[in-house]
C-alpha positions in Angstrom: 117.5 -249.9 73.8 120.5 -248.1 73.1 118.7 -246.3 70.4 116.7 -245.2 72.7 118.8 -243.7 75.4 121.0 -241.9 72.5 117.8 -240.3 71.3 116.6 -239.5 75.1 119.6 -238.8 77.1 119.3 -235.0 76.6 115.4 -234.8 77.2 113.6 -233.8 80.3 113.6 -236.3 83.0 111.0 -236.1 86.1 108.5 -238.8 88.0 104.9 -237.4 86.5 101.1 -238.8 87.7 98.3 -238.1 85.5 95.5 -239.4 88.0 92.0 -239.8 86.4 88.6 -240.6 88.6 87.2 -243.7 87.3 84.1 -243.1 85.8 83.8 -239.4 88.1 80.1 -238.4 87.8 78.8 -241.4 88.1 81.1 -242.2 90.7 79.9 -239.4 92.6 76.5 -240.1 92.1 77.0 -243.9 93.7 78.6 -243.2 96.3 76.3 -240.7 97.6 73.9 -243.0 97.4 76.0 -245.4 99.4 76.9 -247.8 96.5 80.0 -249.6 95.5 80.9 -247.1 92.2 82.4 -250.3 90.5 79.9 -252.3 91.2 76.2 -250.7 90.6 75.0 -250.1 87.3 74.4 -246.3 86.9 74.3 -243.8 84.4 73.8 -239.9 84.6 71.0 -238.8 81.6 71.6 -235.2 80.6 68.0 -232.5 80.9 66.3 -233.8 77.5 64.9 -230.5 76.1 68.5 -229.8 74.6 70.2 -233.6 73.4 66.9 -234.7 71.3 65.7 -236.6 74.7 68.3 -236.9 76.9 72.4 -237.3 76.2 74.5 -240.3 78.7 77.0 -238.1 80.2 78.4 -240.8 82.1 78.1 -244.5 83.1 79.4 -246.7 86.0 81.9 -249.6 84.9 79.1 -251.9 85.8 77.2 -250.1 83.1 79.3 -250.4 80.1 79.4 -254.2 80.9 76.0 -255.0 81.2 74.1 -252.9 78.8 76.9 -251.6 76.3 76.3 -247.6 77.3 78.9 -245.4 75.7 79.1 -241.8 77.6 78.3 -239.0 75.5 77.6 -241.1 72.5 74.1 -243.3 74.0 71.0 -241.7 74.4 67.6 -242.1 76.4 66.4 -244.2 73.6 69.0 -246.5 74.1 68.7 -247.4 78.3 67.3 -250.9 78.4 64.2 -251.3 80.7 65.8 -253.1 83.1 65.3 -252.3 87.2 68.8 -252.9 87.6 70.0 -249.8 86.2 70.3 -246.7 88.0 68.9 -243.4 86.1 70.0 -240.2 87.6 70.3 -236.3 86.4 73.4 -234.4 86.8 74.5 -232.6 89.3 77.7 -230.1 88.4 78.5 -228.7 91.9 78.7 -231.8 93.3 81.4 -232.6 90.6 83.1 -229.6 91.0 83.2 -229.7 95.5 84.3 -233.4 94.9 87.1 -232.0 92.2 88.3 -229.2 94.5 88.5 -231.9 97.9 90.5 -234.6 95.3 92.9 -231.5 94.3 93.4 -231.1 98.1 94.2 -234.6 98.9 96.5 -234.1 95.7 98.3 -231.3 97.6 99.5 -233.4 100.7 101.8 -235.1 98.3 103.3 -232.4 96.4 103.2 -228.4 96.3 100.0 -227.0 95.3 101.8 -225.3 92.0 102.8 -229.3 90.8 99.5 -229.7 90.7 98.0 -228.8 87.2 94.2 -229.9 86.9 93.7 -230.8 83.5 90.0 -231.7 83.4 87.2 -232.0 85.8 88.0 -235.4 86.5 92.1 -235.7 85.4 95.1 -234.1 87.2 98.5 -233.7 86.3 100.9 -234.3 89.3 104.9 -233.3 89.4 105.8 -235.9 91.8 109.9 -235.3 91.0 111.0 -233.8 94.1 108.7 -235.5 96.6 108.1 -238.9 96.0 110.2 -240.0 98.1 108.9 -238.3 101.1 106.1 -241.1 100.7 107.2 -244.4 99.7 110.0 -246.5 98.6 109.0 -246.5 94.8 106.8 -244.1 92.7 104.2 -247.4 92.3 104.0 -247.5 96.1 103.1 -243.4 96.2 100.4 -244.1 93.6 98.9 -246.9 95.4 98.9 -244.2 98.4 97.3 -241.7 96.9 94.8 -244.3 95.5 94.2 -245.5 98.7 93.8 -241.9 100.6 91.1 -240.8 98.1 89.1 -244.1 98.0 89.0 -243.8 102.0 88.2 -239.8 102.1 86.1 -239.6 99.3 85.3 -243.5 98.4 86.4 -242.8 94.9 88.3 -244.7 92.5 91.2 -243.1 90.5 93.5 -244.9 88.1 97.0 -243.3 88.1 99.7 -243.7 84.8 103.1 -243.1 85.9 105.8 -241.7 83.4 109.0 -239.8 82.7 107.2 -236.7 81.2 103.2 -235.9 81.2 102.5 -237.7 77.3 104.1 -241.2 78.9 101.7 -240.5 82.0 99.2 -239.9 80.1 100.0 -242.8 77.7 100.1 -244.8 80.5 97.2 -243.8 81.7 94.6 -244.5 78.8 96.5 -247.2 77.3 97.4 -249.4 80.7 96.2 -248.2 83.9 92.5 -248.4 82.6 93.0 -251.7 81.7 94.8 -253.1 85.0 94.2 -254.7 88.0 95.5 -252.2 90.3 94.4 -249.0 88.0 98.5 -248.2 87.6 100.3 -248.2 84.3 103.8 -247.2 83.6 106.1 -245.4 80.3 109.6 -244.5 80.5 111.6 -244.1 77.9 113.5 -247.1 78.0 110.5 -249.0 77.8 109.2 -246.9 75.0 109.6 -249.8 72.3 107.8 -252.0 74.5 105.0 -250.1 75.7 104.6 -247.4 73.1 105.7 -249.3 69.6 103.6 -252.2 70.5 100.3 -250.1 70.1 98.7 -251.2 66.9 95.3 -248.8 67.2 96.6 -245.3 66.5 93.5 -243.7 67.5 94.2 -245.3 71.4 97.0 -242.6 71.6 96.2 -239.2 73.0 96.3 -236.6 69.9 95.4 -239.2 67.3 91.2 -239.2 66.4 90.4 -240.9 63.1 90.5 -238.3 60.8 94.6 -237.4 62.1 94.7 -241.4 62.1 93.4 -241.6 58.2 96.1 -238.6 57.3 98.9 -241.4 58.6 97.4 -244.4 57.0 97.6 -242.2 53.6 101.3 -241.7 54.5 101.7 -245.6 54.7 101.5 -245.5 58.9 99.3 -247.4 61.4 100.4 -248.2 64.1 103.2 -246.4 66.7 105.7 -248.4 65.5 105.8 -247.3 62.0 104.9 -243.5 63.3 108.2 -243.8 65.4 110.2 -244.7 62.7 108.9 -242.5 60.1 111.0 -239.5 58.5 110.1 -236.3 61.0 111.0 -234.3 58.0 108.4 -236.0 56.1 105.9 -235.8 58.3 106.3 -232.2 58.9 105.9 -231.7 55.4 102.9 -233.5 55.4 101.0 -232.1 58.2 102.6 -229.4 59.6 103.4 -229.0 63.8 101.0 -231.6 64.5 103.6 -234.0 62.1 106.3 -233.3 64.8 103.9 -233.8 67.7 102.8 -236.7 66.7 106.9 -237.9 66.3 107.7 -236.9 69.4 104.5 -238.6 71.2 105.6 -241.9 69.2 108.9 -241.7 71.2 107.7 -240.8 74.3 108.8 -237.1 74.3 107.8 -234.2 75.8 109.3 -230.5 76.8 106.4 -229.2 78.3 106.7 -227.2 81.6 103.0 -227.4 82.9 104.1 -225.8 85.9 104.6 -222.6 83.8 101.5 -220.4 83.2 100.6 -220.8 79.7 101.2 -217.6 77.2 98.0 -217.2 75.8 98.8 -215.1 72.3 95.2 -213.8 71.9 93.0 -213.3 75.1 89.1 -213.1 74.3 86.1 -213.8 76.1 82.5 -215.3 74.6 80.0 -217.8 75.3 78.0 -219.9 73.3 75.0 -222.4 73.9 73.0 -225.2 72.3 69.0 -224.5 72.1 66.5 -225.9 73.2 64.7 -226.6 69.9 65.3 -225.8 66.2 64.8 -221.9 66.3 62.8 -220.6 63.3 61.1 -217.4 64.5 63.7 -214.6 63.5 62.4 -212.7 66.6 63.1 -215.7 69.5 66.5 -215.8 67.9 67.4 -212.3 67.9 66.5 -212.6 71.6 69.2 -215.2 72.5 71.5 -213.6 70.6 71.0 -210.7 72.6 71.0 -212.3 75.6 73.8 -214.0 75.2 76.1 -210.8 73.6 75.0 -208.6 76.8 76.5 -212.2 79.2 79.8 -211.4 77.3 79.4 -207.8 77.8 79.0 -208.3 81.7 82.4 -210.5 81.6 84.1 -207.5 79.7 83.3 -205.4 82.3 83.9 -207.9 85.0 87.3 -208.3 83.4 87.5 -204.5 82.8 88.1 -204.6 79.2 86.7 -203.5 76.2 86.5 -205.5 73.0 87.6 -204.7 69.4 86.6 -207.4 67.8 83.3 -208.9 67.9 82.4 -212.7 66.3 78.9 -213.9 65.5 78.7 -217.9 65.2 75.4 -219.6 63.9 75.1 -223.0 63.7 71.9 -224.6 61.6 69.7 -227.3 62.7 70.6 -230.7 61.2 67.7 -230.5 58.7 69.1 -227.0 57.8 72.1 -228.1 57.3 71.9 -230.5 54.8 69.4 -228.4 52.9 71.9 -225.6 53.0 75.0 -227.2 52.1 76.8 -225.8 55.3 76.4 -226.2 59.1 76.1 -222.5 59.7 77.9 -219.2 59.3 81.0 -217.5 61.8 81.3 -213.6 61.4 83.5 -211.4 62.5 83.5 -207.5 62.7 86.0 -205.1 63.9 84.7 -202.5 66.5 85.4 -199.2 68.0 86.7 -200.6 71.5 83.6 -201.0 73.5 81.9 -202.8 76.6 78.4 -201.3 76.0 75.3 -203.9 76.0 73.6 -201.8 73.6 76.6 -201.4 71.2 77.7 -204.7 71.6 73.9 -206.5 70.7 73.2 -204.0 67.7 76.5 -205.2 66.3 75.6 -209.0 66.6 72.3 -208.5 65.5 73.8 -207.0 62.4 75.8 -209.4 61.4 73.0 -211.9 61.9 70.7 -210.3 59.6 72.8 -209.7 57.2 74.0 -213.5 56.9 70.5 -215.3 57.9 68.5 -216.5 55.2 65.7 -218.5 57.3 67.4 -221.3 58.5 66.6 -223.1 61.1 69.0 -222.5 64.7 70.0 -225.1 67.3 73.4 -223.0 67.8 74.4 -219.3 69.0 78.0 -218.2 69.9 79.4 -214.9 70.5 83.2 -214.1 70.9 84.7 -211.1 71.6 88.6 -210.4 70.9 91.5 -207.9 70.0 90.9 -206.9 74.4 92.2 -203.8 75.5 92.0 -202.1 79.2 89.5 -200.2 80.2 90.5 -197.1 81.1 87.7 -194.6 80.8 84.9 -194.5 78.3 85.3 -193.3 74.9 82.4 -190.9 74.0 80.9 -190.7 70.5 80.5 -187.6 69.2 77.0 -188.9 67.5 75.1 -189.3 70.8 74.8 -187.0 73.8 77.3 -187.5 76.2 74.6 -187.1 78.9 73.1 -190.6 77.2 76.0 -192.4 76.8 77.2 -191.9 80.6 73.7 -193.1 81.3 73.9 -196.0 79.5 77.3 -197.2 81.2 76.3 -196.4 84.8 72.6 -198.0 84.1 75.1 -201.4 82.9 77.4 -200.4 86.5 74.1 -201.0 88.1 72.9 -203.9 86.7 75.9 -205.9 86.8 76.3 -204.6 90.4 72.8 -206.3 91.4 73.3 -209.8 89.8 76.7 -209.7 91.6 75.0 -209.3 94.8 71.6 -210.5 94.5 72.2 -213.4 91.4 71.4 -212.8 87.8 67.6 -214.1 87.5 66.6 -211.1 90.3 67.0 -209.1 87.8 66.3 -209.4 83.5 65.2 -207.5 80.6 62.0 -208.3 79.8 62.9 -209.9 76.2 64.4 -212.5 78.3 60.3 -213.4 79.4 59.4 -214.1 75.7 58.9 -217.0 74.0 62.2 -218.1 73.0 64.3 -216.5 75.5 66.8 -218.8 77.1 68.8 -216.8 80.1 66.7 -217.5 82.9 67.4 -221.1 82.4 70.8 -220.8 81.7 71.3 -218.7 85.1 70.9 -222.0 86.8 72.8 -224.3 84.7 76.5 -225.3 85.5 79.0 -226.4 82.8 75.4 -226.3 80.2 73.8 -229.0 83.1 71.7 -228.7 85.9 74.1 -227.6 88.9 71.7 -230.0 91.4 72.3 -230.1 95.2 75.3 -231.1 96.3 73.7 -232.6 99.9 71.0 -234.5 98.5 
């Protein structure tokens, strides 16, 4: 113990809840069907046209129990017939509203800057300086907020409770998921009891099994041995994440997360998963273009201009181990630009000159090196009558899917076999959006 406070004494010290929905989509899905979300076996099966049949996004507690359903890792194939279970497709905004009205409940307990939303279904809460506005001890103010969102929304949330966000969060997948009352606590002096005691690396935040196999090679598996390894060493070995990986096995952490994060290289791209294995070199010319004039659109949304433009392919599975590798990434420097028509004869460039016939389940396209856009740059190997066009015929465009939404109005490419943006135009987070009332 008094190891600990001589190693500690000088770090930051606040009260921290990392507050996760249990089981959130699901959840959401039961109780607006007026079920009990621990209690009702449910899962949520992605569309099937793009997960080889349909992909478990989530599952009810009741779920796991009874049939063994792992989100994101089941499939279709795997649901049992059994009339018990609860089948039902995604709905995204619903997620999002019920996000946005937990946030709010979040903000009657501290200031709305303390509260950092780290996923759709996690929040980060800075409960230092008002805690004790709502309760006699920090357990009894996450038993509150429990309570306030269970009776508002009818959700359950599981709260870890720590010095710093890594012991919240520590506390949060390692205990509270696993308790009675959905609370679990780290401080740093119980560090050597509630940290060192972890014998499965890959249960810490951070540590997946290939970072887990790079410390068994250096003679560590569990926390305890990662603790008390030589910092020094494991720098050596594996670089910042060495030190991060120290520091989590003592319960440290300097991070500020109410400070905006200082982003060193801004871009903007999007990137999707088809469909199908893509053969036809014309249907996947036409995503690619449809996807490089979505990124153009959030340039000029943004108002920037990009001088860097990436390309990334990735091949079918099939493909891939014909191939020897899962694809191909590209990048090409650029005369700062915005243009559709610029942008998609760049991409399809690069694509032809790196596709060999592969077969496609994978299109990405980045932009990056962002500057301002302060006027546009003419080229002296065009009219400038054609290029002024060109921009105000993009003004125009990106003025009526603003207004009017983007399927009102699309190049015809888009009506092709193959073409993929009408879809997409009503997707949410790559799922169907769904009504929220229903």
């Amino acid at each position: 113990m008094e190891v600990i406070n001589l190693f500690t004494d000088d770090e930051p010290h606040g009260v921290f809840f990392l507050i996760d929905n249990k089981s959130f989509y699901a959840s959401c899905e039961a109780v607006a069907r007026g079920l009990n979300p621990l209690k009702v076996p449910l899962v949520v099966l992605s569309e099937a046209q793009n997960t080889n049949g349909g992909l478990i996004l989530a599952t009810s507690p009741e779920a796991k129990q009874l049939f063994h359903i792992k989100a994101n890792v089941s499939r279709k194939r795997d649901l049992p017939n059994d009339p018990r279970l609860w089948v039902v497709p995604p709905r995204m905004n619903l997620y999002i509203e019920r996000n946005l009205q937990i946030n709010q409940i979040f903000h009657q307990f501290t200031t709305e800057k303390e509260v950092w939303p780290y996923s759709i279904d996690e929040s980060i809460l800075d409960m230092t300086h008002s805690w004790r506005l709502f309760g006699q001890s920090v357990r009894e103010v996450a038993r509150l907020i429990q309570t306030t969102v269970r009776q508002k929304l009818g959700l359950y949330t599981t709260v870890g409770i720590g010095d710093n966000p890594t012991q919240a969060k520590l506390a949060l997948d390692v205990y509270a998921k696993h308790s009675a009352d959905f609370i679990g606590e780290i401080h740093y002096e119980t560090v050597p009891q509630k940290i060192w005691t972890i014998n499965d690396l890959t249960a810490v935040w951070g540590i997946g099994e290939r970072t887990a196999k790079r410390l068994n090679r250096l003679a560590i598996h569990n926390m305890y041995e990662l603790a008390h390894a030589n910092p020094y060493l494991l720098k050596q070995a594996m670089g910042i994440i060495g030190t991060q990986l120290f520091a989590t096995a003592w319960g440290i952490d300097r991070a500020q997360v109410t400070e905006p994060a200082k982003v060193k290289s801004a871009s903007l791209g999007n990137s999707q998963v088809l469909p199908r294995d893509y053969l036809n070199q014309a249907e996947i010319e036409t995503v690619i273009k449809e996807i490089g004039e979505q990124v153009a659109a959030r340039l000029r949304h943004h108002h920037k201009m990009a001088g860097c433009l990436s390309l990334s392919i990735g091949f079918s599975y099939a493909a891939a181990a014909a191939d020897g590798r899962g694809g191909f990434h590209q990048t090409l420097k650029i005369e700062p630009t915005n243009d559709n028509q610029v942008l998609t004869r760049q991409l399809l460039w690069l694509f032809r000159k790196n596709w060999d016939s592969q077969a496609v389940r994978n299109i990405g396209v980045y932009s990056s090196k962002l500057s301002a856009n302060t006027g546009q740059q003419l080229s002296l190997f065009e009219p400038a009558t054609t290029q002024i066009k060109a921009s105000r015929l993009n003004q125009v465009i990106d003025e009526i899917h603003r207004r009017f939404g983007f399927t009102k109005l699309v190049y015809a490419t888009s009506l092709l076999r193959g073409g993929t943006a009408i879809e997409r135009a009503s997707l949410v987070g790559g799922h169907n959006g769904g009504n929220s009332y229903e």
